[in-house]
DRENLUM-111892 format. One record per atom (N, C-alpha, C): x, y, z. Coordinates in pm, 1 decimal. Each point is the difference from the previous one (the first is absolute). Example, Ala and Ser with C-alpha at 12.3 -4.5 7.8 and 13.67 -1.06 7.14 Angstrom:
<atoms>
<atom u="1319.0" v="-569.0" w="780.0"/>
<atom u="-89.0" v="119.0" w="0.0"/>
<atom u="90.0" v="120.0" w="0.0"/>
<atom u="-35.0" v="105.0" w="-72.0"/>
<atom u="82.0" v="119.0" w="6.0"/>
<atom u="-77.0" v="109.0" w="73.0"/>
</atoms>
This chain:
<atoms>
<atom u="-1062.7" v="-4561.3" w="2762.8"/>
<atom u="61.6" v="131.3" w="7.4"/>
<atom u="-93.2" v="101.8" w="-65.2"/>
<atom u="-35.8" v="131.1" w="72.0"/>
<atom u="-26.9" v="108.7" w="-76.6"/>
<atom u="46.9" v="45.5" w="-110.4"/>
<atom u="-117.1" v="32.4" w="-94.6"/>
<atom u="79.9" v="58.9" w="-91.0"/>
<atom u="35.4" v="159.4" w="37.3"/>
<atom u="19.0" v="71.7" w="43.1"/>
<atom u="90.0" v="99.9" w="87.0"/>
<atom u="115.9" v="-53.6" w="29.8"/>
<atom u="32.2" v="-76.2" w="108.6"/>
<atom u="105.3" v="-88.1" w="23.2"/>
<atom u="58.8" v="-70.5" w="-91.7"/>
<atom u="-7.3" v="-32.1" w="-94.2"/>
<atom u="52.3" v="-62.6" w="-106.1"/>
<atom u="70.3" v="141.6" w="-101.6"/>
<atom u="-97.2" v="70.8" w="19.9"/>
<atom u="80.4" v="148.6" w="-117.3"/>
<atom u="69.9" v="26.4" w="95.6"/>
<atom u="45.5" v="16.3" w="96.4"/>
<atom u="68.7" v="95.2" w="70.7"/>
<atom u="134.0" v="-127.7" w="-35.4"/>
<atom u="-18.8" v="-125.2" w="46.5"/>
<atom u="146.4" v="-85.3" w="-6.7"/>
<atom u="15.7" v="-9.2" w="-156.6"/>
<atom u="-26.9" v="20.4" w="-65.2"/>
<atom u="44.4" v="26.1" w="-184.4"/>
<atom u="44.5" v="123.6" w="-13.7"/>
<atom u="-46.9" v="107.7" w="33.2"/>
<atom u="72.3" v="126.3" w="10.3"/>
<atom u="92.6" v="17.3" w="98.4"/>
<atom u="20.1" v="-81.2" w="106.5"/>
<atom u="156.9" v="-11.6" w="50.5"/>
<atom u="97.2" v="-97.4" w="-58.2"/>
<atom u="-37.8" v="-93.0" w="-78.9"/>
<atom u="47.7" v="-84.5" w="-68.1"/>
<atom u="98.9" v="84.0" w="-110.0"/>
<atom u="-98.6" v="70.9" w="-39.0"/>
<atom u="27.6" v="81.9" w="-132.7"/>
<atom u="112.5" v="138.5" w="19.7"/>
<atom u="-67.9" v="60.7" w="111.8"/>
<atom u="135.3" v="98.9" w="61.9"/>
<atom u="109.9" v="-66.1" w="-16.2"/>
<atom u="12.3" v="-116.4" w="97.1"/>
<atom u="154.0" v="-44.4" w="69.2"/>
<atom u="52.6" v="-24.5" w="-155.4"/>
<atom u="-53.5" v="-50.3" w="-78.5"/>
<atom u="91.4" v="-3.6" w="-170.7"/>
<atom u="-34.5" v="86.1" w="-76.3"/>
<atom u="7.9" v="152.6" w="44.0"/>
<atom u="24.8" v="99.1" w="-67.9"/>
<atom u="-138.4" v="31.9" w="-139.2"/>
<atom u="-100.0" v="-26.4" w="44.3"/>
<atom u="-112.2" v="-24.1" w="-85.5"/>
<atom u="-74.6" v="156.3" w="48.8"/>
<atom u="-85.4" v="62.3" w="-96.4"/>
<atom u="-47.3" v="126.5" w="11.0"/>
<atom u="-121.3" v="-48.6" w="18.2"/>
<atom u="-101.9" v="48.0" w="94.5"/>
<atom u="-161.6" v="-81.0" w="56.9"/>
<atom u="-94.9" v="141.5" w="-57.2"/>
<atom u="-132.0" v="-39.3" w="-39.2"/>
<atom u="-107.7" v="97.4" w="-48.5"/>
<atom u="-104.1" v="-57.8" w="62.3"/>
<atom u="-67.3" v="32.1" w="116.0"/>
<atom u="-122.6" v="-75.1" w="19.2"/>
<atom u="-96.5" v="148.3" w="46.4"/>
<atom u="-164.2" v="-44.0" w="-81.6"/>
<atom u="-37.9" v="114.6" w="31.0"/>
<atom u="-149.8" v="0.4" w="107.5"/>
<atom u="-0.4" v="9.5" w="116.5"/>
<atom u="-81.5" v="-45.8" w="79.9"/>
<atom u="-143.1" v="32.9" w="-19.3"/>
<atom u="-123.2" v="-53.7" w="91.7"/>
<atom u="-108.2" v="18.6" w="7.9"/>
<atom u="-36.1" v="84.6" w="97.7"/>
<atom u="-108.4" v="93.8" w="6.2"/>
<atom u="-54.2" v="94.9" w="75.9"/>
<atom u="-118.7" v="-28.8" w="1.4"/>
<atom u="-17.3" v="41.6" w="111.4"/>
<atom u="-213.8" v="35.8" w="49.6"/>
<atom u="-48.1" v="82.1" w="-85.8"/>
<atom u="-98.2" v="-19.1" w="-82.6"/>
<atom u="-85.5" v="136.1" w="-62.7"/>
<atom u="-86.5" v="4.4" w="114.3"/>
<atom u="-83.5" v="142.6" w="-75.0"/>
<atom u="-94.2" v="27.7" w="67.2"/>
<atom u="-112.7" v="-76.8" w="29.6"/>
<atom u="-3.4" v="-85.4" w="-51.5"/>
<atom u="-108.9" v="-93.2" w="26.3"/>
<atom u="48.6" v="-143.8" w="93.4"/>
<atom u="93.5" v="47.5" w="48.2"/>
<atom u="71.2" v="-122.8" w="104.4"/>
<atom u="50.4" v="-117.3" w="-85.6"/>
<atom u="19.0" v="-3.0" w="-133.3"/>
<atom u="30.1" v="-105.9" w="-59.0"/>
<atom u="168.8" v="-7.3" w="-48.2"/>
<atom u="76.7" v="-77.6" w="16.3"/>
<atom u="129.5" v="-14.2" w="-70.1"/>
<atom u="9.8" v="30.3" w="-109.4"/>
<atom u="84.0" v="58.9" w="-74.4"/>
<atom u="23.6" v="85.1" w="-168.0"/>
<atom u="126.3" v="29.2" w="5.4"/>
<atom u="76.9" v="-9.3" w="-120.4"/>
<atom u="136.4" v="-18.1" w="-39.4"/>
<atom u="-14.8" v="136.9" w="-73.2"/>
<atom u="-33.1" v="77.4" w="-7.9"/>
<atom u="-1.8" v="132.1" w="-109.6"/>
<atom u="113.7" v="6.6" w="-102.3"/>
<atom u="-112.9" v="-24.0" w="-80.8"/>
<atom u="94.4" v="-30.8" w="-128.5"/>
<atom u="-59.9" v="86.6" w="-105.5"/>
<atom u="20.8" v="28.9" w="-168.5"/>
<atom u="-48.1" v="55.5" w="-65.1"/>
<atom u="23.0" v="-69.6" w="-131.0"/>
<atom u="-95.1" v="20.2" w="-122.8"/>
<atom u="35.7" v="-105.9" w="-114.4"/>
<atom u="-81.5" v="-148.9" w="54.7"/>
<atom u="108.5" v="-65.2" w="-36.6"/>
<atom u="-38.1" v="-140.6" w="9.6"/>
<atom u="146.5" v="-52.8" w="64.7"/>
<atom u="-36.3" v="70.1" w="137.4"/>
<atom u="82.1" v="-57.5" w="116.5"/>
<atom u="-22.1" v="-98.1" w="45.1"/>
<atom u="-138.4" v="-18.8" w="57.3"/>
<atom u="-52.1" v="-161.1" w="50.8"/>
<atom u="52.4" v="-69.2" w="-6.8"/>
<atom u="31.0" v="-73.4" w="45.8"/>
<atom u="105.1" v="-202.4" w="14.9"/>
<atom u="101.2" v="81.4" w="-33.8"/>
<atom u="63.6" v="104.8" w="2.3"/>
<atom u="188.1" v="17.7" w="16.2"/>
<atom u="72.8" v="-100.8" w="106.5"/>
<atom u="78.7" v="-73.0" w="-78.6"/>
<atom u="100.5" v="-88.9" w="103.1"/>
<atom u="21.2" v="93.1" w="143.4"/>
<atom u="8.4" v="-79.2" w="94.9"/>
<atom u="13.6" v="26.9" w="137.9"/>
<atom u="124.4" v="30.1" w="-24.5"/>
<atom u="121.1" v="-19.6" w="-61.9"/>
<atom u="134.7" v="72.2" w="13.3"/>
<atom u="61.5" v="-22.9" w="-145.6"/>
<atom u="72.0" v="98.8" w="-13.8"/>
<atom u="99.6" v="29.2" w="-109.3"/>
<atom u="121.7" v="21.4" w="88.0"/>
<atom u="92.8" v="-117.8" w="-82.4"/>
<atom u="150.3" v="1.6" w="63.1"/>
<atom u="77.7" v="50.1" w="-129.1"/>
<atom u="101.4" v="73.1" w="36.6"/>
<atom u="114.2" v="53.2" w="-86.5"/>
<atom u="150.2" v="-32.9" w="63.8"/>
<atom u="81.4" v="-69.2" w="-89.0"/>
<atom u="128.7" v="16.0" w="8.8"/>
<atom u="88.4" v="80.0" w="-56.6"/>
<atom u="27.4" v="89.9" w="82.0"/>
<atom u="79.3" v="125.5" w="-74.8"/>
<atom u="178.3" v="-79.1" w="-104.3"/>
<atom u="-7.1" v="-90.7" w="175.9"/>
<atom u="191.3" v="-138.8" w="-103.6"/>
<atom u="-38.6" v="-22.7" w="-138.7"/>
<atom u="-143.3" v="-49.3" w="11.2"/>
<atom u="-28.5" v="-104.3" w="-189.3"/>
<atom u="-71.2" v="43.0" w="-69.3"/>
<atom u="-74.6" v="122.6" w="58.3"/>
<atom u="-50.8" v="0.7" w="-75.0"/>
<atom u="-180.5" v="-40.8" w="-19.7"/>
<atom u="-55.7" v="-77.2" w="65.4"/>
<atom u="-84.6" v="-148.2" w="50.1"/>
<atom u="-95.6" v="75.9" w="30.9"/>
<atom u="-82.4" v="42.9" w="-27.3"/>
<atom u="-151.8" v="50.8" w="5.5"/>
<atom u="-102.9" v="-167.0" w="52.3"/>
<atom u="-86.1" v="-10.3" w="129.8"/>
<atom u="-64.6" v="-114.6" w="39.8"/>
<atom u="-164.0" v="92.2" w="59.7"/>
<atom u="-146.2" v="-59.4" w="-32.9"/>
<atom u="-57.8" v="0.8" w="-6.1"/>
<atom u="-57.5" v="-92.9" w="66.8"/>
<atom u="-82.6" v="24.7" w="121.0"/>
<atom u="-27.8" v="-139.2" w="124.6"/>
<atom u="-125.3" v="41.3" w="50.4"/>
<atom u="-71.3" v="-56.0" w="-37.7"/>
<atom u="-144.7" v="-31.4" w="69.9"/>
<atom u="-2.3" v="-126.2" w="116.0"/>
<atom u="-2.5" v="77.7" w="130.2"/>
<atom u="-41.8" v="-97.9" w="110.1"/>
<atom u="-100.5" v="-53.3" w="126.7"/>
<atom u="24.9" v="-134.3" w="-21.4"/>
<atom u="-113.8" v="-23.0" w="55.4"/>
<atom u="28.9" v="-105.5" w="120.8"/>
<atom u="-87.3" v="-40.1" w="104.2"/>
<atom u="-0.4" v="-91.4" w="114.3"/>
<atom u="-12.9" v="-96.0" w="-153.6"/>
<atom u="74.6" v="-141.5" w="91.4"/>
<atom u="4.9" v="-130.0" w="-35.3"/>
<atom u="-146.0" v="-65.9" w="-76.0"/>
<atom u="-136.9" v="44.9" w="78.5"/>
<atom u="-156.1" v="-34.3" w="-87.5"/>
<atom u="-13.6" v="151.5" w="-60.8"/>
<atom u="65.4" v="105.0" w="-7.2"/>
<atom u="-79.1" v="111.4" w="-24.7"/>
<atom u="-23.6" v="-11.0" w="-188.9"/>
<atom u="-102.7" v="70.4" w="-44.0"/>
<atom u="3.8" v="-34.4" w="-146.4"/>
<atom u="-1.3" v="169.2" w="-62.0"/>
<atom u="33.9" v="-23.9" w="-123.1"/>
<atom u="3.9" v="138.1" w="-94.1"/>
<atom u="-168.6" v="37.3" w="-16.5"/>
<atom u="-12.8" v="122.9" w="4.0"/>
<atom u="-69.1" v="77.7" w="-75.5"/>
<atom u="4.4" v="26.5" w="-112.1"/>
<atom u="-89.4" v="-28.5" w="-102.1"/>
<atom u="-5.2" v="26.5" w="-118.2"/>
<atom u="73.0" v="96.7" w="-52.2"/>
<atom u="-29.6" v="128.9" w="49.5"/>
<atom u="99.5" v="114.4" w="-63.0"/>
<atom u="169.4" v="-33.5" w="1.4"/>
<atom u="33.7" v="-42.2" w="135.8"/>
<atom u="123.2" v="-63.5" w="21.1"/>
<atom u="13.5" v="-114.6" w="-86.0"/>
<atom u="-33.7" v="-70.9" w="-73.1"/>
<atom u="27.2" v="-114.1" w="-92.7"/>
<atom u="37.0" v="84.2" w="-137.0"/>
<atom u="-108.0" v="79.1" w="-1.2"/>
<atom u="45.3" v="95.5" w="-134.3"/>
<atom u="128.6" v="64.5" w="-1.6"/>
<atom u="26.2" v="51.1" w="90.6"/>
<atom u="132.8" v="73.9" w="51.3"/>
<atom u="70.7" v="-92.3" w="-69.1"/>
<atom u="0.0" v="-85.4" w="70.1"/>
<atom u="126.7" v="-87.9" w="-0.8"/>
<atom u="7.6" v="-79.1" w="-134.6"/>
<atom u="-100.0" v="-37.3" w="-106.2"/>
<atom u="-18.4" v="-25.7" w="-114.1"/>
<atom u="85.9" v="110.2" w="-91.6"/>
<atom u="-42.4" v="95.8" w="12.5"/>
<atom u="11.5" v="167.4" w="-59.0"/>
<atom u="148.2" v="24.8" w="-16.5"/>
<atom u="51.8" v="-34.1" w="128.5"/>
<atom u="159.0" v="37.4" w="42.0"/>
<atom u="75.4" v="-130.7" w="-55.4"/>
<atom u="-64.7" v="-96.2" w="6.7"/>
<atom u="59.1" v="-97.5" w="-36.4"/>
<atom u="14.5" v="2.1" w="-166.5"/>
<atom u="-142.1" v="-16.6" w="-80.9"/>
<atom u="45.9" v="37.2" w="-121.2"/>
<atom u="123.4" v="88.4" w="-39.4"/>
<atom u="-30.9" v="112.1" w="74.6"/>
<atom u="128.6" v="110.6" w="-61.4"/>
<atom u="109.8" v="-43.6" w="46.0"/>
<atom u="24.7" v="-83.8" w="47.3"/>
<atom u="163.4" v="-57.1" w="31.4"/>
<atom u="14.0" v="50.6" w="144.8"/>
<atom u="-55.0" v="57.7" w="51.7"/>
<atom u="48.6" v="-3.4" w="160.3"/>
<atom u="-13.8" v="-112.6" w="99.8"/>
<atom u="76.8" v="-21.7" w="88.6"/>
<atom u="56.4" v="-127.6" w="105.8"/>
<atom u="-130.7" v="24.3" w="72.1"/>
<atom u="-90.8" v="-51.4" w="13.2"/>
<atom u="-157.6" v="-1.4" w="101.4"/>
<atom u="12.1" v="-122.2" w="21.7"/>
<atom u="-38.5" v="-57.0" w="151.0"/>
<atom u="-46.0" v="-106.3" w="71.4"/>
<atom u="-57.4" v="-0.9" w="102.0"/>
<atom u="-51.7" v="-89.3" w="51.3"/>
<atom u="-114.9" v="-13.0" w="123.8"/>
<atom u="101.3" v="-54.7" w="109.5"/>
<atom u="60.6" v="81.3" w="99.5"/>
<atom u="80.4" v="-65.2" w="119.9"/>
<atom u="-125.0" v="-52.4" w="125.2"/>
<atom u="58.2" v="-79.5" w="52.5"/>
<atom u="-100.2" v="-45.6" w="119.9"/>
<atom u="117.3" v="-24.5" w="131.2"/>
<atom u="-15.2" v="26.4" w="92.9"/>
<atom u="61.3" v="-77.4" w="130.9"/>
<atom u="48.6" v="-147.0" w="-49.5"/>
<atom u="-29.4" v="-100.4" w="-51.6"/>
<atom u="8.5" v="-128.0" w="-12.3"/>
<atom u="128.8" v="31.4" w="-90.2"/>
<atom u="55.6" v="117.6" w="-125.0"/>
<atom u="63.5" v="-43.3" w="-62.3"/>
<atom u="176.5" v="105.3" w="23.1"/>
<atom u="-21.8" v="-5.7" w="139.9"/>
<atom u="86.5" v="147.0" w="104.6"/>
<atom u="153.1" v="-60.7" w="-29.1"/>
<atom u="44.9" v="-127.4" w="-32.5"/>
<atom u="89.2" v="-43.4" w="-50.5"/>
<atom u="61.1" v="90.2" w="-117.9"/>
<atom u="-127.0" v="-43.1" w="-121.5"/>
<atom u="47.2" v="5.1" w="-129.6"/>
<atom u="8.6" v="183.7" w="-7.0"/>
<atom u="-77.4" v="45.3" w="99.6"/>
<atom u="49.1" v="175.5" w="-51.3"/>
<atom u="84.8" v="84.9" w="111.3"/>
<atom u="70.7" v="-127.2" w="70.1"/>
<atom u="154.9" v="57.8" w="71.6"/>
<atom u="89.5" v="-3.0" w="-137.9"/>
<atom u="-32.6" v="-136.1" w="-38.2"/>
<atom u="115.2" v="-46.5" w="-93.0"/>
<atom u="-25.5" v="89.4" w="-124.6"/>
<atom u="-51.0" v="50.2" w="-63.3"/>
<atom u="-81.4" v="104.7" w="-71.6"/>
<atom u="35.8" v="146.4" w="18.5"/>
<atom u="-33.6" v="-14.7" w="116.2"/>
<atom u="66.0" v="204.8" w="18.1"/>
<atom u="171.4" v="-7.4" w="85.8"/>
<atom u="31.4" v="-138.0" w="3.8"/>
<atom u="181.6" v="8.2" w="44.5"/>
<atom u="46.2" v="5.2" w="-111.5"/>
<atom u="-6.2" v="-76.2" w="-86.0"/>
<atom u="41.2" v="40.5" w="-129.6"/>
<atom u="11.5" v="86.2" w="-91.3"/>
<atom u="-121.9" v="83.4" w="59.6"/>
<atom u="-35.5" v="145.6" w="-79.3"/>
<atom u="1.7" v="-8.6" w="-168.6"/>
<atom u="-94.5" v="-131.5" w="-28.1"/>
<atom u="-34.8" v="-11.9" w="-137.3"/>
<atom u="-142.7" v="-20.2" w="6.9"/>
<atom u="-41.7" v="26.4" w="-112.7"/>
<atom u="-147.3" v="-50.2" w="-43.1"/>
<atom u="19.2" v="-189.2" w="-14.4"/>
<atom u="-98.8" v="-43.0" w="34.6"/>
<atom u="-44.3" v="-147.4" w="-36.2"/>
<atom u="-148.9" v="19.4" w="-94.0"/>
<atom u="41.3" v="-133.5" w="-39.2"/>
<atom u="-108.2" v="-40.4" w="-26.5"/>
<atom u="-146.9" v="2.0" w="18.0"/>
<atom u="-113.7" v="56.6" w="-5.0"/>
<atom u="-132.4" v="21.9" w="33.3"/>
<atom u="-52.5" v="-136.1" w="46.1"/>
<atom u="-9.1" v="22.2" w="160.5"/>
<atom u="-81.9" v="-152.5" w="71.8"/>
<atom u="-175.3" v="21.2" w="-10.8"/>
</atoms>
């Protein structure tokens, strides 16, 4: 599965149980290259921030195809967020089970 195709069925996942979606896309620069325009130390920002307005439940999701691997900056992210107590994990297609059951519930789990 694409990872396109894979965000799009997690963010319908996440609608249908009342979950708030933040994803912030990539553009062409001028130099024909893909860029997320960001400012600070945006780089590796999780591919989505979920909010539950019911609980409360702030979720932090970096995703990837089934072989795809993190980027360094994205490891930091997710180190960073993780120290400070925020819910960060690495979703993949392979684990489309565990984050139905995850965003039906509309709780934070455990960091996979």
């Amino acid at each position: 599965m694409l990872e396109r195709d894979f965000q799009r069925a997690v963010i319908d996942v996440a609608h249908t149980f009342g979950w708030r979606v933040a994803h912030f896309r990539t553009a062409i620069n001028a130099r024909g290259h893909y860029q997320t325009p960001v400012g600070g130390d945006g780089a590796g920002w999780p591919d989505l921030v979920l909010a539950h307005p019911g609980n409360g439940h702030i979720l932090f999701r970096e995703l990837k195809s089934d072989t795809g691997r993190l980027a360094p900056n994205q490891q930091q992210w997710g180190d960073c967020l993780t120290a400070c107590g925020c819910d960060w994990a690495l979703w993949r297609p392979a684990d489309m089970q565990h984050i139905v059951t995850v965003l039906s519930d509309g709780r934070a789990t455990t960091n996979r």
